[in-house]
N, C-alpha and C positions, 0 to 999 in steps of 0.2 A: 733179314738179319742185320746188326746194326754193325755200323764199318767200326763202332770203336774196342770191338775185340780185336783188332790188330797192334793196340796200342799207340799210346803218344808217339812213338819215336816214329810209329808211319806215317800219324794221320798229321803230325806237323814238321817233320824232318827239324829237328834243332840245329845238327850241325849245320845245315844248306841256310838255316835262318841267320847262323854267326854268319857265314861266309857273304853273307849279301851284307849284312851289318859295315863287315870290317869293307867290302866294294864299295861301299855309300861311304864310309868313311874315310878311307883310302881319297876318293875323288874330290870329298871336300876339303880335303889338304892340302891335294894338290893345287888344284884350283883358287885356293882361297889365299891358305898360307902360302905354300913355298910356291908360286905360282912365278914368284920372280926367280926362280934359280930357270925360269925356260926363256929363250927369247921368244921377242915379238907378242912375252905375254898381256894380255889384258883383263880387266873385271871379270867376275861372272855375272854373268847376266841371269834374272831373275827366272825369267824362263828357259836357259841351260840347266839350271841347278831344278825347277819343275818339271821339265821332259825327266832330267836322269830319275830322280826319284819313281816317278809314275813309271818308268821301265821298272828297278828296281822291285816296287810294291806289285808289278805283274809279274814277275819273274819267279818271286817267292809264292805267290798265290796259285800259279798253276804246275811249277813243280817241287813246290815245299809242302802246301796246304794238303787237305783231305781232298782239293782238286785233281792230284797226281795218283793218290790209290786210286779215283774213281775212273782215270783214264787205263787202270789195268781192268776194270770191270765193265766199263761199255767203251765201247768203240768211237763211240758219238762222242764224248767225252775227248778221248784220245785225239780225235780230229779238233774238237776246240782248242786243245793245248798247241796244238799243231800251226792251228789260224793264227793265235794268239804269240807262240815264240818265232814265226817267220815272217808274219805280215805287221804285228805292231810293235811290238818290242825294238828291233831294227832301227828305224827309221826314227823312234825315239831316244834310242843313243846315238846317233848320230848328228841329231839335233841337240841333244843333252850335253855334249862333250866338246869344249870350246874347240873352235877353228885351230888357235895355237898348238894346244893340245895333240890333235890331229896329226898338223905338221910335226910334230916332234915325234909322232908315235910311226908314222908312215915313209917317214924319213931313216929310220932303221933300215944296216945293209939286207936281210933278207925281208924284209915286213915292205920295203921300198919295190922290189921288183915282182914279188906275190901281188901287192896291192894295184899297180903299171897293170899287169895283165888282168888279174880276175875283176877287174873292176868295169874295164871294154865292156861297152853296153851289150855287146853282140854273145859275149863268153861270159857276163853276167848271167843273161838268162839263159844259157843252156847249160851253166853249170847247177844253176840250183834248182829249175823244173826237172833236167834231167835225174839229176842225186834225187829229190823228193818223187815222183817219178818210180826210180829204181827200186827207193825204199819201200815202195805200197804193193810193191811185187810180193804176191804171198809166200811164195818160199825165202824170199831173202828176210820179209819183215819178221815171222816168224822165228829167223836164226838171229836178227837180230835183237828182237825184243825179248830173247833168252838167255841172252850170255850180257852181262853189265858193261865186262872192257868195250865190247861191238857196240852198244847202244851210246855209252859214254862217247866213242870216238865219233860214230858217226853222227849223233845229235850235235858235237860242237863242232865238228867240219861244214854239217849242213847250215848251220847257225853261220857261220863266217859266208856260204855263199849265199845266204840272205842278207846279209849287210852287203855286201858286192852288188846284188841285185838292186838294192836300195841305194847303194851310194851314189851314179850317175843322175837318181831323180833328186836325191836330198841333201847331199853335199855341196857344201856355198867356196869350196878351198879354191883359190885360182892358180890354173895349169894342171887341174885335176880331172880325169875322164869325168865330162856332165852335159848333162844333155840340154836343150833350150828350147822352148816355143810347141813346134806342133810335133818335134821329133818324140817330148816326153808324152804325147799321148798318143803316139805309134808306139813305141815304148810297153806302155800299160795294158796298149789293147795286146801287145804282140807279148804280154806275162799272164795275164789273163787266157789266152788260146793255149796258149803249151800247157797249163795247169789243168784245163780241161778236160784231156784226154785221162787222167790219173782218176780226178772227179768224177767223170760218167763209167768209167769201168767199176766204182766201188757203186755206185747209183744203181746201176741196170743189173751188177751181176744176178742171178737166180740164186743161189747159194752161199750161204758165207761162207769166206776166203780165208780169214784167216783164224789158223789155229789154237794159237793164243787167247781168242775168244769163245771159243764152243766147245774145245776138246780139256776135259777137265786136267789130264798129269801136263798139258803143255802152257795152259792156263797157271798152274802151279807154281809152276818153274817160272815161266813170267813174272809172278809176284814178288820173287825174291830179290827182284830189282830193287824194290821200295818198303818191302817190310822185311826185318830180319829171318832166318832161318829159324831158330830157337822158338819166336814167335808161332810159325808157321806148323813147326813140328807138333804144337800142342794143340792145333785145330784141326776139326774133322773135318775141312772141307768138299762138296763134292764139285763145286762147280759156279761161275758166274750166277748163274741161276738163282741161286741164294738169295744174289742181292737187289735184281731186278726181275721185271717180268715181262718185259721187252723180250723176244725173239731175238736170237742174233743176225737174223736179215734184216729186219727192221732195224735194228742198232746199224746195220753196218750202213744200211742206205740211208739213213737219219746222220751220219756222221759225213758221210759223203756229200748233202745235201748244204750241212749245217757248215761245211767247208767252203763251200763255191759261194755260199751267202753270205760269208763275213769275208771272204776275197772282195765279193763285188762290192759292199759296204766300204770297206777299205781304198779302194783304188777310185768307188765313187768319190770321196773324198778328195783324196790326192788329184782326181781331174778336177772337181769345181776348185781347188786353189791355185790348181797350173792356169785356170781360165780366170779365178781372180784376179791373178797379177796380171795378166795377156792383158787384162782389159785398163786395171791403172795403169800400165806401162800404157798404153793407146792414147789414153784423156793424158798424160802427163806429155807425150811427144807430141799429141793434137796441139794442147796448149804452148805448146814451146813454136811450132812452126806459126799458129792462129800471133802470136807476139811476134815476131819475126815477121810476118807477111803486113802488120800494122803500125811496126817501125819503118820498114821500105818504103813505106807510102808516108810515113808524118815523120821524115827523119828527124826537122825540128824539133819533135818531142823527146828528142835524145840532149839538147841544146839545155 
């Protein structure tokens, strides 16, 4: 059955497409125009204003787009969205969003002592593997993926301790909790092992877990997250089944799978650049002492 009986307003969410609108817009205002009403401001830099966008344009694509209903009909799906708003989105606004910026945003009285604590490499990660974690718990996911105020709250609570978790490895601010050399890939290896445990539970289970995926009145009630009521009342639906013919064990171990591969893709990443710099920092401090040890010896060549 084809997804575009739910209609426009689900399968492209318009409002959620304004509000990213006016967020991009918003940003380059600030940034660009009144950038002098902050201190310490500077340019933007061509690749600040290329990260934020590319967040932006994921942001709308996997919970604006027909990518978000289809995260109510497979599970697999759901996990993508999942990969994709806690492991790259992050880390690309935080790159996106100038250094001054930052200071000014972090420097607010309660934003200033939230951000001091949840940002502690140590209370990083065990704020946001354990909240993600909690959340794959079947009875919780379940209540959550049914009621909008729960999912609204908890998706942007869990969104903030993915930039926490992110912030130690990819934030350049100085006097800010960040981590340096071999500590960020203890670090990685030590987000990658907590994540695990959530991953091979949905991987190995024998049975599918959750609700909202197999049992057709909880499935239902699910939907009405992302497509209106009204709409919903004039469809006969009986079930996920409709739209796919995936099994929901296979869905659900396919989502599980497709989770820990674009973690490790991701973090693959993130360590070959922690070792690219490792290594121009080496040739750059080689070459500084190789000068230094060849002035010693020809000081005349200073003459």
């Amino acid at each position: 059955m084809p997804l575009k009986i739910f209609g426009f307003e689900a399968l492209w969410s318009p409002f959620f497409f304004v509000a990213i609108l006016f967020m991009t817009t918003v940003y380059f205002l600030v940034t660009v125009k009144w950038r002098h009403d902050f201190q310490n401001n500077e340019p933007l830099k061509k690749k600040e204003g290329v990260f934020f966008v590319i967040a932006m344009i994921l942001l709308y694509v996997i919970k604006g787009s027909p990518v978000d209903l289809m995260g109510h009909i497979l599970f697999s799906v759901h996990m993508v969205q999942m990969a994709v708003l806690y492991l790259l989105i992050p880390p690309l606004l935080i790159v996106g969003i100038p250094s001054w910026l930052w200071q000014f945003i972090i420097k607010q009285p309660v934003v200033k002592q939230i951000f001091q604590f949840g940002t502690k490499p140590l209370i990083a990660l065990i704020l946001f593997n354990g909240m993600f974690s909690f959340y794959h718990m079947p009875m919780i996911f379940d209540v959550i993926k049914t009621d909008e105020t729960l999912h609204g709250i908890y998706t942007f609570v869990l969104f903030i301790f993915a930039i926490f978790m992110w912030w130690p490895l990819v934030n350049k601010l100085p006097g800010e909790n960040r981590l340096h050399g071999l500590k960020k890939v203890g670090y990685i290896f030590a987000d990658g092992v907590l994540l695990t445990p959530a991953c091979a539970l949905i991987i190995f289970a024998e049975s599918p877990m959750y609700a909202t995926y197999y049992d057709a009145s909880v499935w239902l009630q699910a939907l009405t997250l992302c497509v209106p009521i009204d709409t919903l009342a004039g469809l006969n639906l009986s079930g996920p089944e409709l739209f796919t013919d995936m099994p929901p064990i296979e869905d659900q171990q396919l989502g599980g799978v497709l989770m820990k591969i674009i973690q490790e893709i991701v973090y693959g990443v993130v360590l070959a650049q922690i070792f690219f710099e490792w290594y121009r920092k080496e040739q750059v401090e080689s070459d500084s002492i190789n000068e230094q040890a060849l002035l010693a010896r020809n000081p005349q060549t200073t003459e």
